[in-house]
C-alpha positions as CSV (number, residue, x, y, z in Angstrom):
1,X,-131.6,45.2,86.3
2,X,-130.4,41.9,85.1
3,X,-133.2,39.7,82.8
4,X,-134.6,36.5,84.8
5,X,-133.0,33.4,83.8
6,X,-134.2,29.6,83.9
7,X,-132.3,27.4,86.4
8,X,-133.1,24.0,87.9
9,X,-133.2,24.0,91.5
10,X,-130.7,23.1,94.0
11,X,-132.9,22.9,96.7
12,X,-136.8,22.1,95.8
13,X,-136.3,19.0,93.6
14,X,-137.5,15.3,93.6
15,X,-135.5,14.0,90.7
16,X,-133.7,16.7,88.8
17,X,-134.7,20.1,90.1
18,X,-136.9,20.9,86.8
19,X,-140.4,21.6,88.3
20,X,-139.0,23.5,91.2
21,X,-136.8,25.5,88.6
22,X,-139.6,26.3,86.3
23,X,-142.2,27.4,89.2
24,X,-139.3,29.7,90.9
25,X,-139.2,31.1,87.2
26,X,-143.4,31.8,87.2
27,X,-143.4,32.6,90.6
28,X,-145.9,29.2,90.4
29,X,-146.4,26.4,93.1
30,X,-144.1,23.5,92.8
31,X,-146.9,20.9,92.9
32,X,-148.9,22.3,90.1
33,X,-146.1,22.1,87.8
34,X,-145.5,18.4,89.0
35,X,-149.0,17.4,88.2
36,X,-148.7,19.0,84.9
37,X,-145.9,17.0,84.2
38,X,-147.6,13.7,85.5
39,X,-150.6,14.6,83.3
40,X,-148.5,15.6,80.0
41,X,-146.5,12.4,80.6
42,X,-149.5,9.8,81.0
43,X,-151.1,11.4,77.7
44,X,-148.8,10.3,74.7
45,X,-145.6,10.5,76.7
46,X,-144.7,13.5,75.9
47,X,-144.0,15.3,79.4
48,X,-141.7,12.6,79.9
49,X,-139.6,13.3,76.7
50,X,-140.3,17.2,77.4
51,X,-138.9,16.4,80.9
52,X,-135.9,14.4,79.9
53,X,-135.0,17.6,77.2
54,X,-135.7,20.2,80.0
55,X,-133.0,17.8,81.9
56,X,-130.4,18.7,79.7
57,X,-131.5,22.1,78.1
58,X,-131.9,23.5,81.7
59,X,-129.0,24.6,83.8
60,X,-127.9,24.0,87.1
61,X,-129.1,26.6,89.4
62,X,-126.0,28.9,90.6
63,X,-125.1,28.2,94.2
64,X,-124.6,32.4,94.8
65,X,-128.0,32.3,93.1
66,X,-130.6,32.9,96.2
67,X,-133.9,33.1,94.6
């Protein structure tokens, strides 16, 4: 069985596909990720710093990938 990897998503994204590839990796709801991300980001900036990291850090999601 081959280990679960991190991808951004192709398909669920509103700006870079980094929420929708993190909940597909927890098995989590989109949106909750999103509002943690809003949250973390209006309290010291740091979601939106963790955000722009995940951005580069965080690979595109396959397009044989179907999760």
């Amino acid at each position: 069985m081959e280990p679960k990897r991190l991808y951004k998503s192709r398909t669920d994204k509103k700006i870079d596909g980094v929420c929708g590839g993190i909940a597909n990796y927890f098995g989590i709801d989109p949106t909750a990720v999103r509002l943690l991300w809003v949250v973390l980001s209006c309290f010291g900036g740091s979601g939106l710093l963790a955000y722009i990291i995940a951005m580069i850090i965080i690979p595109e999601e396959p397009e044989d990938v179907i999760m």
